[in-house]
N, C-alpha and C positions, 0 to 999 in steps of 0.2 A: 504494500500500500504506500502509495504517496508519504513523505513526510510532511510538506504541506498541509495535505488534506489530515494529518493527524494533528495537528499544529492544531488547526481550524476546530476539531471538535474537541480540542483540549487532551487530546489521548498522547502524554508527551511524554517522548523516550530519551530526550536529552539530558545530561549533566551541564548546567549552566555555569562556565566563570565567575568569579568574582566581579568582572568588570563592568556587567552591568548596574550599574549604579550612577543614578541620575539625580542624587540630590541637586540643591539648586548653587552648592559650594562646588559643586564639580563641573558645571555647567559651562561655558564661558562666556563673555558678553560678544552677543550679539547684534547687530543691527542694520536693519532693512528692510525690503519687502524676502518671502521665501529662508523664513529663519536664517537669513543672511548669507547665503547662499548663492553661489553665482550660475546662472540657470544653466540649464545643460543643453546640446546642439540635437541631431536627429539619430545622435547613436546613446545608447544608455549608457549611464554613470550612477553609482553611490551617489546617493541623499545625503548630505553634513558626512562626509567619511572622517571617522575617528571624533565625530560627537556624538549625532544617531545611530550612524552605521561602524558600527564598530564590533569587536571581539564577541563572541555568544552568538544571541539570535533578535534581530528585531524588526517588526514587522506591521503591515498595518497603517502603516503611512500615510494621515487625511489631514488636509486642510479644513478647517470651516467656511462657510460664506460668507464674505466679509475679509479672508485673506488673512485675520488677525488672531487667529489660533489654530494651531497643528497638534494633533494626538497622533500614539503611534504606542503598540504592544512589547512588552518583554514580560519576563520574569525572573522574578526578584527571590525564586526557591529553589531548590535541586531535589531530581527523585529521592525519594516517592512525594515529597507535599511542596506540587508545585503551588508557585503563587504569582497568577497568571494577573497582569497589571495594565492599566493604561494609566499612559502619562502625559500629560496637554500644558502645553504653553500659549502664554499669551502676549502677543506684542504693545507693550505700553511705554511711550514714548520714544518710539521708534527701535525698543530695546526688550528680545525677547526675554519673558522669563517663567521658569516653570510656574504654574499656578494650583494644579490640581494632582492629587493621583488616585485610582479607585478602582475596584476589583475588575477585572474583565468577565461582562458577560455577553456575548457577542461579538461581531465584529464592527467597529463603530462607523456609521457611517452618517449624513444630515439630508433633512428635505432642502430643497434650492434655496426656502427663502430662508433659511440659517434657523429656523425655532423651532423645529424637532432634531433632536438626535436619535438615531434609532438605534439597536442592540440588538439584532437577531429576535426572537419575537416580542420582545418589547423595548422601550424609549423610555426619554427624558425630554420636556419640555422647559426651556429655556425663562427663567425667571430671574432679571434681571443680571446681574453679572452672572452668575450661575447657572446650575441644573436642577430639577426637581429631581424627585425618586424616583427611579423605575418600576414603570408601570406594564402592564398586558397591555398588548395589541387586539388581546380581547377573543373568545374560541375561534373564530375563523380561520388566524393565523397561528395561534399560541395552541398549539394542540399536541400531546405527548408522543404520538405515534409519528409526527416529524422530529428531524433534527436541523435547526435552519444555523445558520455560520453566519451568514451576511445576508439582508436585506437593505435592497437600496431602493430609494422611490424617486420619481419623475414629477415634475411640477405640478401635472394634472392628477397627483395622488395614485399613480398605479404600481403597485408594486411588484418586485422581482425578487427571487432569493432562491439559496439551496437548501437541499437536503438531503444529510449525510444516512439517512436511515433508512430512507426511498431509494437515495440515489437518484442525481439532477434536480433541475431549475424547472418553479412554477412560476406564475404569473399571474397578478393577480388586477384586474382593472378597475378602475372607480369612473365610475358613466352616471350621469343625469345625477348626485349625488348619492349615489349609493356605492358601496362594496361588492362587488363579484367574487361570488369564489372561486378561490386561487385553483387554477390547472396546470398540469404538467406541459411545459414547450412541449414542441413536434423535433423531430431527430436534427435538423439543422443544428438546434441548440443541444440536444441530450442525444448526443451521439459522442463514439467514446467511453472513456473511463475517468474516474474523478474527477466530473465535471462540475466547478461550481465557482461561488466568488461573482457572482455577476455584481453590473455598473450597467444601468442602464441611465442615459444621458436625459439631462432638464427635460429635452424637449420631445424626447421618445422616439429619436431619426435613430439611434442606434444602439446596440448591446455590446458588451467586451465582458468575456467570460474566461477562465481557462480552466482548460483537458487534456487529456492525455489522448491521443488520434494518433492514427497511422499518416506516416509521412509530416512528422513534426521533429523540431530537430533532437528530441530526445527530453524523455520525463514530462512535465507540463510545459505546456505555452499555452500564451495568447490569444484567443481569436475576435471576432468580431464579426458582425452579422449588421446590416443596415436594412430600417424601415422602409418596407416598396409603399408605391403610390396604393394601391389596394389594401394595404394593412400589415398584409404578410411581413413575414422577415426573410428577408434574401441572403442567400447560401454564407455559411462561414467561410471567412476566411483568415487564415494564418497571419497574425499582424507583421509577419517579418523577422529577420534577424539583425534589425536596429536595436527590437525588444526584447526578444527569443533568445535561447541560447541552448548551449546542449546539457545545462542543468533544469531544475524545475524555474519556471518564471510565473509567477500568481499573484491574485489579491490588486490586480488591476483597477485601478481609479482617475478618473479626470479631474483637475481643480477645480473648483468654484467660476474662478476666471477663464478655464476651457485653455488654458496656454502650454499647460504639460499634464503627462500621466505618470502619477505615481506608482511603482509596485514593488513585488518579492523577489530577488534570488536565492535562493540556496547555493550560495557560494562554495561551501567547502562542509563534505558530510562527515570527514572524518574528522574535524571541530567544532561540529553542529555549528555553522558561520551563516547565518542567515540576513539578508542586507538588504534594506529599503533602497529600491533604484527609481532615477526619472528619467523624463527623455522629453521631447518636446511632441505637443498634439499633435502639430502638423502630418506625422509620422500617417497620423490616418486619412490625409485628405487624397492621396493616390490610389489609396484602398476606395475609398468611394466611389461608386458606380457612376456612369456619365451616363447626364439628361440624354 
């Protein structure tokens, strides 16, 4: 099985270093847009290497809307009692700084207009500098005979996510004010093996998920599937080996501002070295189907 995908439901078989440690003394000053970060071109790179992406595993890598705080996954335990964490920063006066840390339940991701966080089958609603409690997403979604990793949702409230139990991505749409219940994609998208992680974009033109398929460059990649004029989703395709590589590459996400994609390597299994990479969006607009 995937390490990834073991990562993702928490079933973790790594011995973590010491080095991950994020207090806010360890941290260093930052300052700019992109955790002060110099953006990267149309080939991936390590995210903050040797601040975020450093020694262990870390993963998870999101922006909020607004641009002004970045979360992102590690743990802070070794087998057997891990202690699977998210840790979010905040940029205040131009100067990032850790603000929060709290358990991991999910994978974290935001509605477009920045005031839901979601968690896998439930969220936190945004209350003034802050989060509220975690709450259910309510039986529809919250149901025990799935297991969801990440859901992400599109502007018009339709939601996408996996499940590690079923195996693959449903979908679930919000029409005339109401909730639809969630269905399994059609094979474009659950075709393959560990397939999950989906990103489906503000505006619902596209999906980026990864699997493991034949004719990939090895372990998980990327792919991507765009909205036809009819509804449909048109054929996946392999985002490339700007993104790809012949380790796993997962947990794919676009920023708030649409200008780069964040995700996962498994850089190195024989140090459990798992590293937040980006790359610029553009990457997908060749992929794009012409009018």
């Amino acid at each position: 099985m995937s390490r990834v995908y073991i990562f993702s439901t928490l079933l973790l078989t790594a011995l973590i270093t010491g080095s991950n440690s994020f207090g806010q003394d360890e941290f260093p000053h930052l300052e700019g847009p992109y955790m002060g970060q110099k953006p990267p071109g149309m080939v991936a790179e390590p995210f903050a290497p040797g601040i975020i992406s450093k020694e262990g595993w870390q993963l998870e890598g999101v922006f909020a809307p607004g641009m002004k705080e970045f979360y992102f996954t590690l743990d802070r335990g070794a087998a057997p009692n891990y202690k699977v964490t998210v840790i979010g920063f905040r940029q205040e006066n131009n100067v990032w700084k850790k603000y929060i840390e709290f358990k991991r339940r999910g994978e974290i991701t935001f509605s477009p207009d920045g005031r839901r966080m979601y968690m896998a089958e439930g969220y936190k609603d945004r209350i003034g500098d802050g989060w509220s409690e975690r709450k259910s997403l309510g039986p529809m979604i919250d149901r025990k005979d799935w297991g969801i990793m990440r859901l992400s949702a599109s502007a018009k409230g339709t939601f996408v996510f996996d499940d590690y139990k079923t195996k693959g991505i449903r979908i679930s749409w919000f029409r005339d004010g109401k909730r639809e219940a969630p269905k399994k994609m059609g094979p474009v998208v659950n075709s393959g093996t560990l397939t999950a992680h989906p990103f489906i974009a503000p505006d619902e033109s596209y999906l980026i998920w990864d699997s493991v398929r034949e004719g990939g460059y090895g372990a998980s990649d990327l792919y991507i599937s765009f909205r036809q004029v009819d509804g449909s989703w048109g054929p996946a395709i392999n985002m490339g080996d700007k993104i790809n590589s012949d380790k796993e590459d997962a947990f794919a996400s676009v920023t708030p501002d649409g200008k780069y994609i964040l995700f996962n390597r498994y850089v190195d299994k024989e140090t459990d070295n798992m590293d937040i990479y980006w790359v610029d969006a553009q990457i997908i607009e060749p992929l794009r189907p012409k009018p």
